[in-house]
C-alpha positions as CSV (number, residue, x, y, z in Angstrom):
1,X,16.7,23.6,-26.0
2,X,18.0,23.1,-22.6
3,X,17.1,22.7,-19.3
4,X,16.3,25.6,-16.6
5,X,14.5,25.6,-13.1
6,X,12.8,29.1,-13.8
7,X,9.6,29.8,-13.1
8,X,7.3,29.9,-16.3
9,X,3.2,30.6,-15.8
10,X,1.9,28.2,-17.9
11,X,-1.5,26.1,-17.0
12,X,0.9,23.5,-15.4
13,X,2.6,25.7,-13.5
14,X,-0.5,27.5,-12.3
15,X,-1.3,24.2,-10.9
16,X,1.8,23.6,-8.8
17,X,1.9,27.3,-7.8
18,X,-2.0,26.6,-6.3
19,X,-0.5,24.3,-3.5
20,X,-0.6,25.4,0.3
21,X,-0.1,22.5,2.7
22,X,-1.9,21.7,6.3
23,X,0.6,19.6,8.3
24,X,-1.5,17.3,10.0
25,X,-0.1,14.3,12.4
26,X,1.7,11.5,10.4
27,X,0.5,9.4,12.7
28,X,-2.7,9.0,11.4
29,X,-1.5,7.4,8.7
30,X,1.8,6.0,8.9
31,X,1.2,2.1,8.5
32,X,-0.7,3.5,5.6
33,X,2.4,5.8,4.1
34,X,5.0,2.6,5.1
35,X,2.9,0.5,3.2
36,X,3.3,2.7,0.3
37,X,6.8,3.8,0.6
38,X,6.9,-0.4,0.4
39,X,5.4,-0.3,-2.6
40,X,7.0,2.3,-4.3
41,X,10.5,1.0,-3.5
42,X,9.8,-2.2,-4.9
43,X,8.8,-0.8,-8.4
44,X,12.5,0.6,-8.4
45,X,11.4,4.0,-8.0
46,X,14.6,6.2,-8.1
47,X,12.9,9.3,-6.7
48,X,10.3,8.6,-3.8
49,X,8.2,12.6,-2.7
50,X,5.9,12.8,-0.2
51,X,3.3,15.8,0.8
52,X,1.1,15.4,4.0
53,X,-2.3,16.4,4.1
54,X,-2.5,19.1,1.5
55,X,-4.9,21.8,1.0
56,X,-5.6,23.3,-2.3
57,X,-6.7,26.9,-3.0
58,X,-7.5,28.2,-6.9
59,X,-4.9,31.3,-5.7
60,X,-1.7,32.4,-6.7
61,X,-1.1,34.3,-2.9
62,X,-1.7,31.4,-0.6
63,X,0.9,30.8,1.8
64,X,1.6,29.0,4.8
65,X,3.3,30.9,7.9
66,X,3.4,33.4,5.3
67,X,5.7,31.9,2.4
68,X,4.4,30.2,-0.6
69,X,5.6,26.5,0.0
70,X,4.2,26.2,-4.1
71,X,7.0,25.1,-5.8
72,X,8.0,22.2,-3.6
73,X,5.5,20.5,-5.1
74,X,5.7,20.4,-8.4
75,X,6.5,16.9,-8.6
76,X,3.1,16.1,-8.4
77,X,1.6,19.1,-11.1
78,X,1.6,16.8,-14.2
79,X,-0.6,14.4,-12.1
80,X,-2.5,17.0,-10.6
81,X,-3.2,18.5,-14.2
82,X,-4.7,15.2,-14.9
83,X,-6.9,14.7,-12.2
84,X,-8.3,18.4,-12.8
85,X,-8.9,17.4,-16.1
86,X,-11.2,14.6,-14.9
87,X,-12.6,16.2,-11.9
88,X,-11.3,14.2,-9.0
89,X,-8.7,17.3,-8.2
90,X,-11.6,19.4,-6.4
91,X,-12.2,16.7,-4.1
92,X,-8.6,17.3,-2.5
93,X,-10.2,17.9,1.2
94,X,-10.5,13.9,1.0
95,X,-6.8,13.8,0.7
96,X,-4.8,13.0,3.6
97,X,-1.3,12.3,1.4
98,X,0.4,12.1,-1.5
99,X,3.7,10.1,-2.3
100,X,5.2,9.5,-5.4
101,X,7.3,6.9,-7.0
102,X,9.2,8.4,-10.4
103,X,12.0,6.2,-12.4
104,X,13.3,6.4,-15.7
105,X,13.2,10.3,-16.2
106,X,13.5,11.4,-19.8
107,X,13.5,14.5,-21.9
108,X,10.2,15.9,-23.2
109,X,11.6,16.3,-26.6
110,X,9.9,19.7,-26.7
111,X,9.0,22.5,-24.1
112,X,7.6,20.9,-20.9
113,X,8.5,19.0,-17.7
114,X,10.9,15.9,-17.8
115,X,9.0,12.8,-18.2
116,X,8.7,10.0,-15.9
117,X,7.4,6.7,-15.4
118,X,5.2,8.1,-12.4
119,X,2.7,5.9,-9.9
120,X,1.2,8.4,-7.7
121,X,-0.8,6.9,-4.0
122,X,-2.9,9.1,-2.5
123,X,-4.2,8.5,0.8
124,X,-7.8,9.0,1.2
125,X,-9.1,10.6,4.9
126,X,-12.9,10.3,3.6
127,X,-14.0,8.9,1.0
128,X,-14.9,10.6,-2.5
129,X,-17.8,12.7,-2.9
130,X,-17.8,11.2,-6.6
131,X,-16.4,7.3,-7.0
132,X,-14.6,6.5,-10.1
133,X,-17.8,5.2,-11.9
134,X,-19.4,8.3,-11.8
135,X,-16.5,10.2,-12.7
136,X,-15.9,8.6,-16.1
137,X,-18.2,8.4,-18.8
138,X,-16.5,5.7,-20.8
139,X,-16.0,2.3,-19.9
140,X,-12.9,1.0,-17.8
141,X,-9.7,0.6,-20.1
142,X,-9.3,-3.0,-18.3
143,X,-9.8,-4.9,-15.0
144,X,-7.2,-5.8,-12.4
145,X,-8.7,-8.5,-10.4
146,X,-11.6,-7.0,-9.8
147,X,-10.5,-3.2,-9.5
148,X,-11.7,-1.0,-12.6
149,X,-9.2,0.9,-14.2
150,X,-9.5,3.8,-16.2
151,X,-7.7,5.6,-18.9
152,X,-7.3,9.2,-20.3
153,X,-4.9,11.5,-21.6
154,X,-3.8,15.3,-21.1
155,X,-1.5,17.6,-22.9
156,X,1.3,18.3,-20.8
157,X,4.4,19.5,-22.4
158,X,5.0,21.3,-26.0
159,X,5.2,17.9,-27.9
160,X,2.2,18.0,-29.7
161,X,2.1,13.8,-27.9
162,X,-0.4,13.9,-25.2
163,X,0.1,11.9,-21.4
164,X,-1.5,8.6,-21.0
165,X,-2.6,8.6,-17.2
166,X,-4.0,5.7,-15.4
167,X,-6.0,5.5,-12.2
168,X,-7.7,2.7,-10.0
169,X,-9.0,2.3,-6.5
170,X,-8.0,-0.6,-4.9
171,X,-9.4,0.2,-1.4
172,X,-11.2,2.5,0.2
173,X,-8.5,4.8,1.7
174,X,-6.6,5.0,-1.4
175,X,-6.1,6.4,-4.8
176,X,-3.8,5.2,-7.5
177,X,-2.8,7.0,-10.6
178,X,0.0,6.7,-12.9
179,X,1.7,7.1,-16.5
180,X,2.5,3.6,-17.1
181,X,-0.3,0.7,-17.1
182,X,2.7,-1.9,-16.5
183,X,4.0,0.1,-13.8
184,X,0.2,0.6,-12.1
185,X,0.3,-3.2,-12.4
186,X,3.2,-3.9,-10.6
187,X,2.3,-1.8,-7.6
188,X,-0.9,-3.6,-7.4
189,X,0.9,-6.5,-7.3
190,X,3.3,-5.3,-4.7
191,X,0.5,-4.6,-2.0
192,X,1.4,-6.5,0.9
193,X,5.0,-7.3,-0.1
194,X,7.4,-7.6,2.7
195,X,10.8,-6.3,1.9
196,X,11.7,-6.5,5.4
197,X,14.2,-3.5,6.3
198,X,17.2,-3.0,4.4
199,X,16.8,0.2,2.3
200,X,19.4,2.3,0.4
201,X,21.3,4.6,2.9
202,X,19.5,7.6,2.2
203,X,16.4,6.3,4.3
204,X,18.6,6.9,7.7
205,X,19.1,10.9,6.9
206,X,15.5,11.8,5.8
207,X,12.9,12.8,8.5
208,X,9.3,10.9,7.5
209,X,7.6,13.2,9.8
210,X,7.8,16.4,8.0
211,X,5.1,17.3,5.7
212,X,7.2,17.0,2.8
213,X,10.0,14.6,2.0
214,X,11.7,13.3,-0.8
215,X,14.2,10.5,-1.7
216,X,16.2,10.5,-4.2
217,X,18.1,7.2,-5.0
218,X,20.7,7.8,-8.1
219,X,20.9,5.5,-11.4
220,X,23.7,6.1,-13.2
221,X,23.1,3.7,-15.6
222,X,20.5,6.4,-17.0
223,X,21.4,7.8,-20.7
224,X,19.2,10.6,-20.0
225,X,21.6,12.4,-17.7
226,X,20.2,15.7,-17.7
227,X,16.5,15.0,-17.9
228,X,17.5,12.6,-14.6
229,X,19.2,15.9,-12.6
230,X,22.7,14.0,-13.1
231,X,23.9,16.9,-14.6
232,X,23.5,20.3,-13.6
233,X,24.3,23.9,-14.8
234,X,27.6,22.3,-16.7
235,X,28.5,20.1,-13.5
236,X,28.5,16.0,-14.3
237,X,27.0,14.2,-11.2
238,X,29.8,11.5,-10.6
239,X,29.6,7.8,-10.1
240,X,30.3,7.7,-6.3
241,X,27.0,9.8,-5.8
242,X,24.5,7.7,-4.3
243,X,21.6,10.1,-3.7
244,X,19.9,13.1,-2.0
245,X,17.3,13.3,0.4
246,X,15.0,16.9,1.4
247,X,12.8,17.4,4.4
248,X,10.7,20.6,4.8
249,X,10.9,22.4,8.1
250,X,7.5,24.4,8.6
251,X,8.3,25.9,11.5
252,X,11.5,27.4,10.1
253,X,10.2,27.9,6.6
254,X,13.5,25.9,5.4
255,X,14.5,22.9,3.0
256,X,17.0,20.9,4.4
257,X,19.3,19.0,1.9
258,X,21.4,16.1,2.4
259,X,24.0,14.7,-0.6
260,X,25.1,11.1,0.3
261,X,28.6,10.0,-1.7
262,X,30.9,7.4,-1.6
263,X,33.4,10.1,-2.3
264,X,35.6,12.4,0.2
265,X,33.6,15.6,-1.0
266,X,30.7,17.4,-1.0
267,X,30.9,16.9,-4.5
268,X,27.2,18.3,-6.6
269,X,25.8,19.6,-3.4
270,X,29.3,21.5,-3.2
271,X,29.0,22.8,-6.8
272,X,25.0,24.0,-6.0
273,X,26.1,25.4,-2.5
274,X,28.9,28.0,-3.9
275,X,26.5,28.9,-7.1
276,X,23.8,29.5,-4.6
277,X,25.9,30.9,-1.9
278,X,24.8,28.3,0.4
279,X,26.5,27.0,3.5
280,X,26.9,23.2,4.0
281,X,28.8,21.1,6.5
282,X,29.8,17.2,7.0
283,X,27.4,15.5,9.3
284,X,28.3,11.9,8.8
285,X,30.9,9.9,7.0
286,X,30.0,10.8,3.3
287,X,26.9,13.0,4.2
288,X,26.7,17.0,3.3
289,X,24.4,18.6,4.7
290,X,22.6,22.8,3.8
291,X,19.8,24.8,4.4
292,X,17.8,27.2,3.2
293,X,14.7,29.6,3.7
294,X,11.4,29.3,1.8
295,X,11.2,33.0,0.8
296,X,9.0,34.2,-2.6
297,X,12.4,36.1,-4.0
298,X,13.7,35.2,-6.9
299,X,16.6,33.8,-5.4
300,X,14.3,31.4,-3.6
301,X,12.7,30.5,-6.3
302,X,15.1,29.4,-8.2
303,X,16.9,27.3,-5.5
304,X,13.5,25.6,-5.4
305,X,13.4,25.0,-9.0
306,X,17.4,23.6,-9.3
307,X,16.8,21.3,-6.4
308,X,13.1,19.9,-7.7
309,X,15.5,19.6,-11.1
310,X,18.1,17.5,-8.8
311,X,14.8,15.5,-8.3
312,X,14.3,14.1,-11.9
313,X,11.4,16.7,-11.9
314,X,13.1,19.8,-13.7
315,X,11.3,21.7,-17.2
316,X,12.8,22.2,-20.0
317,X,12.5,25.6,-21.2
């Protein structure tokens, strides 16, 4: 069993493939989406993905300016999978956001999507049609303070061993789901937090106004190397790698990509670039920089798939 970024049409992939997105000003909610980028950071998330104001159709030919933006977020199938289960996912035109905090990626041990320790915020624009209470027939798993959380589980990957999701609703505006109870904790206890504003270097080449963005902050300690993207079609990510960052273009239909090193090369970005045939250039001391085009060719496709797998989010096939 190994790793690929193909695309496979199982029910998890049907759900990532039935994405479109809306872009809608950030600036409706961007103390909101800093609080939460706050938050995330301070649970050590090494991968930090961000979709504005998406729109969710039950169809495999929506598109948006005519290319299927679909696979970009995948990152977020496994929890959208489990909110469909429950039926909170049909009440996505009360979504104004989603952004996700993933650490600790780790084989599935079977057919299936890498596993993560995941806490997923979505912003709310309006509130539910359906609260939580209503939603869920059993009782609440536990209490933090006095926010109900609930508890349910969804078979995600060939394993035969189900995903434990968790979800709460601390405010009004918000929606908080995740695969760790622990790490659901420590985000609740993070609200608020001031971690004033030093950040790792990739937060100065990532543009928090696009629709989607992604940070990706690397761990090398991590024993679960390929499951983590650290290494890729028989390249070994090296220790002077400190991240990646993405930011989707709409207008253009393109991904940009930057690889941030300590190094004096372009190092895995280099590697992806020449098996892709990309271009990519130097834009700062120890910054690479490419691009490409969102097209629905296979080509396309799979550059989409081997950078989500650069991500920590890759399948195992």
């Amino acid at each position: 069993m190994h790793m690929k970024h193909k695309l496979i049409r199982s029910p998890i992939i049907i759900v990532f493939a039935s994405i479109i997105l809306t872009h809608v000003s950030c600036e409706q909610a961007k103390d909101a989406i800093n609080e939460d980028i706050q938050i995330l950071r301070s649970c050590g998330s090494e991968t930090i993905y961000f979709a504005h104001a998406p729109v969710f159709e039950p169809f495999w030919d929506k598109k948006v300016n005519g290319q299927s933006t679909s696979f970009l977020l995948a990152p977020f199938g496994a929890t959208a999978a489990a909110l469909d289960k429950v039926g909170i996912w049909n009440q996505t035109k009360q979504f104004n956001y989603l952004i996700l905090g993933a650490k600790d990626f780790r084989s599935p041990r079977a057919l299936g999507p890498v596993k993560s320790d995941m806490l997923c915020i979505i912003g709310l624009s309006a509130s539910l049609p359906k609260n939580l209470n209503s939603v869920f027939s059993a009782s609440p798993a536990q209490f933090l303070g006095e926010h109900p959380v609930w508890k349910w589980q969804i078979q995600i990957d060939e394993s035969g061993n189900p995903w434990t999701f968790f979800i709460m609703q601390p405010n009004s505006q918000k929606l908080y789901v995740s695969t760790s109870l622990e790490l659901l904790k420590e985000g609740v206890s993070q609200q608020r937090r001031d971690l004033g504003t030093v950040k790792s270097p990739e937060w100065q080449f990532v543009d928090l106004n696009r629709p989607i963005w992604a940070i990706r902050h690397y761990n090398h300690s991590t024993t679960e190397r390929v499951a983590a993207g650290l290494e890729f079609g028989g390249y070994r990510v090296g220790t002077d790698a400190v991240g990646l960052t993405i930011s989707f273009d709409p207008q253009e239909n393109s991904i940009i990509v930057r690889y941030l090193s300590l190094g004096n090369d372009a190092g895995l970005l280099s590697f992806w670039a020449k098996k892709d045939r990309l271009a990519y250039r130097m834009i700062d001391t120890g910054v690479w920089e490419t691009t490409f085009k969102i097209n629905t060719d296979e080509a396309s496709v799979e550059r989409q798939f081997r950078l989500i797998g650069m991500l920590g989010f890759g399948v195992y096939l």
